[in-house]
Structure formats: C-alpha cells, structure tokens
C-alpha angles and dihedrals in degrees: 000000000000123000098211091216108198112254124236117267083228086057104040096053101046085053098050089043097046122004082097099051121114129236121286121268129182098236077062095065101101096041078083148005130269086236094059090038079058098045088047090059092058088037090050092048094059091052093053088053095046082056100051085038084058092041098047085050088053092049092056106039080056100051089055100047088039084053100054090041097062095042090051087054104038084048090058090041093056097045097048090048098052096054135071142199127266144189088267089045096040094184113336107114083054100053089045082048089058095043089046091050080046090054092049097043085056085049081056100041089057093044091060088041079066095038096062100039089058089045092051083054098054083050105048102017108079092181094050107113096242102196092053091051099043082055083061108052084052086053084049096038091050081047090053097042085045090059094042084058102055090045086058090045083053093038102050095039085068107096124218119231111279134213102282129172104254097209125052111221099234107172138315133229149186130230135171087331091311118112115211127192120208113214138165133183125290120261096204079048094064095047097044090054094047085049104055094045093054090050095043090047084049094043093048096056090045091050093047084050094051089052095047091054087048093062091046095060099043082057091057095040089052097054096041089058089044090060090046093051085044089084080213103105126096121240087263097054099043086053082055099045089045084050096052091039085064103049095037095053083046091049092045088052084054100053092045089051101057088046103064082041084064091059081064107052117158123280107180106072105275098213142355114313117250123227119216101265084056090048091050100051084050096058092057091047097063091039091056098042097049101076094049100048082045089062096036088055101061104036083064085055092050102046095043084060097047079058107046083061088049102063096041090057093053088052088059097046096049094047074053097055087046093053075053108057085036101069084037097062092043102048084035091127 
C-alpha cells in the first residue's frame, strides 16, 4: 500500500499559496510585483514536482497491490478449475466454482460502478482532463473482460451429467429353474446425477446474468446511436459518444459470445477429482482468502481514482505554469 511520505515544507506552502491561482493576465500586472511573479514560478515548479513525486508514488503502490491481487485470484482460478468432484466431495468443488464466479461477477459489478462515475465526469466536467480519464475506462474495460474470462475458465470446467448405467450388476443366481440378478444402483450414477444438477443450476444463473448484461448493453448501444443520429451534440461530445459506441458494441460481442459457449459446457471430467479432505480445505481457503482480496479490491479502486485526479490536477497546474512563463517572457522589459 502508500507510504504517505511527508511532503517538504518548500513544497507544501507554495501549493497552498498558489496551486489555485489563475493564469496570468496583463490587467493583473500591478496586483503584484515582477520580483514575486518571479518567486511564484519557482514556487509553482516544486509543486509540480511534490505532486508527480506523490503520483508516481500512487502509480506504483498500486501496481504492487494490483499485482498481488490478481496472483492471489488467478491462483484460485487455476486450482478450482483443475480440479473435479467426486463421490467423497459430492458436490463441493462445484458449489465453491459457483461462489467463486459470484465473487468475480461483484468484482465486475464494482468495476462498472467505476466505469460509469468517470464517464459521467468526461461528459459534465469541462475541466476534467478527457484523455486521462478515457485511459482510464480502457484500464477498467481489460479488468472487466479479464474477469469475464476467468468466470468462463470456472464455468466451462463444470461438467454436465453423462450417460451412466443406472443399475450396478452385483451377482446372479439360480433357483428352481429361475435365474435371479441382484442389482443396486449405481454409485457413479448418483454422482453423475448430482453432478449434473448442481452445473446446470450454476450455468443457468450465469446464462440469465449474461443476458441480462446483453441487454444492457444493447440499451446503451442504442442510446448512444440515437444521440449520434440527434445532430444535437458538439464536436467533443460526438468524439466521446463514437468512442463509447465503440467500446460498448466490442463489449456486447464479447458477452454473446460467452453465452453460446455456455450451451457447450465440458462433459469429460476437466481436471483430477477431489476427495473430501481436498473439498474441505478448500473451502476454508476461499473463505479465508475473500475478505482480503475484498479489500484489496477496492483499495486499488480508490487509489486509481485518487490518481486519476492527481494527475489532472497536475495537467492544470502545469497549463498554469505555462500561462506563467508566458507573460513573463513577454513583459520581461
């Protein structure tokens, strides 16, 4: 995480005495002298470089966290989907399958949350830096996609139920000239059937939330190409809907795709099967593991959006310093 690093007093004082000042205009020559004009350009500059100093900070602390988060939950990923149900785990690994797609889809959920609050910004906030903040929505769209990926991995790694001989063929005998066959029901027919009612209940609430999400999408697609067609929006907005348009119809080939992959789950087992002992420390594994990637989670949102606004502000202060040095060089003499 952060180290919050003290800031230099140098640095802390020019920024609370001019980071909010305006550019410079002539008619605002007398308010002040040449000599402190002077004095707030070099106070200006190490302010810039406290900020970046902090951002850079930011950038990396992030990077770090962002890193572990997504080893801890590619290694889950791998391990559940390498791995099968048996007659000792009944169902287990495919009940921890479906709670760790859960866990994924809320990663999602609060990704778009995200999603739509910085896209809000680019639309109402003129002073917003668009191009910084259109990074970001790519960063937040390949996290998405990278989720929905691993959902699919879990999803199709669930096996549907198989054809399986009922009865198991136990002994024969005769009798009076009658010949009896003892039989019972087959244990790998029991499984097999609790197997494939546990994938198809997982697999159908995966397949009603990707619809869902696809008619989502076509509603925002939709709207976006009705504002195009309006005629009413400025050159920078159109730039922003056609940019949009594009994200949202490759997200939306995306979503249908993944759900006719769903009509063709696996059949033969996808990995080793698990025994009970194996079922139950995973279990504990996920369980353990939730509350920190949670929190992990959401530190790496919140501090990705501390520095987005970092670096926006940089931008400004630096267009600032520019307007600056500018008048300078011009009223020089």
């Amino acid at each position: 995480m952060i180290v919050l690093h003290r800031m230099k007093t140098l640095a802390i004082i020019p920024f609370l005495a001019f980071s909010t000042l305006p550019p410079i205009k002539a008619q605002d020559a007398p308010a002040i002298s040449m000599e402190e004009r002077k004095a707030s350009i070099v106070q200006l500059k190490q302010n810039i470089e406290a900020r970046e100093e902090r951002l850079q900070e930011l950038v990396s602390d992030i990077r770090t966290l962002d890193e572990r988060t997504e080893k801890r939950i590619g290694k889950i990923v791998a391990t559940l989907k390498s791995i099968q149900d048996s007659e000792s785990s009944k169902t287990r690994i495919t009940r921890l399958k479906g709670e760790a797609i859960a866990g994924l889809r809320r990663s999602i959920e609060s990704y778009n949350s995200e999603r739509r609050k910085i896209f809000e910004r680019i639309r109402t906030d003129k002073s917003a830096t668009a191009d910084t903040l259109s990074i970001y929505i790519d960063k937040l769209d390949e996290r998405i996609q990278k989720r929905a990926d691993q959902i699919m991995e879990l999803a199709k790694s669930m096996p549907q139920s198989k054809d399986v001989e009922k009865y198991q063929y136990e002994s024969e005998s005769y009798y009076n000239g009658w010949y009896y066959e003892t039989s019972r029901i087959s244990e790998d027919w029991k499984q097999n059937r609790r197997q494939g009612v546990a994938t198809d209940k997982e697999l159908r609430e995966l397949s009603k939330a990707l619809e869902e999400a696809i008619a989502d999408l076509e509603r925002r697609r939709d709207i976006i190409n009705a504002k195009l067609t309006s005629g009413n929006l400025n050159p920078a907005n159109t730039q922003l809907a056609e940019q949009e348009l594009g994200r949202t119809e490759a997200i939306l080939a995306h979503r249908k795709k993944e759900l006719g992959e769903l009509s063709s789950p696996a059949v033969e087992p996808y990995g080793e099967a698990a025994d009970k002992n194996t079922a139950d420390h995973l279990v504990d594994l996920l369980k353990n593991a939730r509350g920190d990637l949670a929190e992990d989670h959401w530190t790496v949102l919140k501090k990705s959006d501390e520095a987005v606004k970092e670096r926006e502000g940089i931008i400004k202060m630096k267009a600032n310093l520019a307007a600056r040095e500018k008048w300078l060089s011009e009223n020089a003499n």
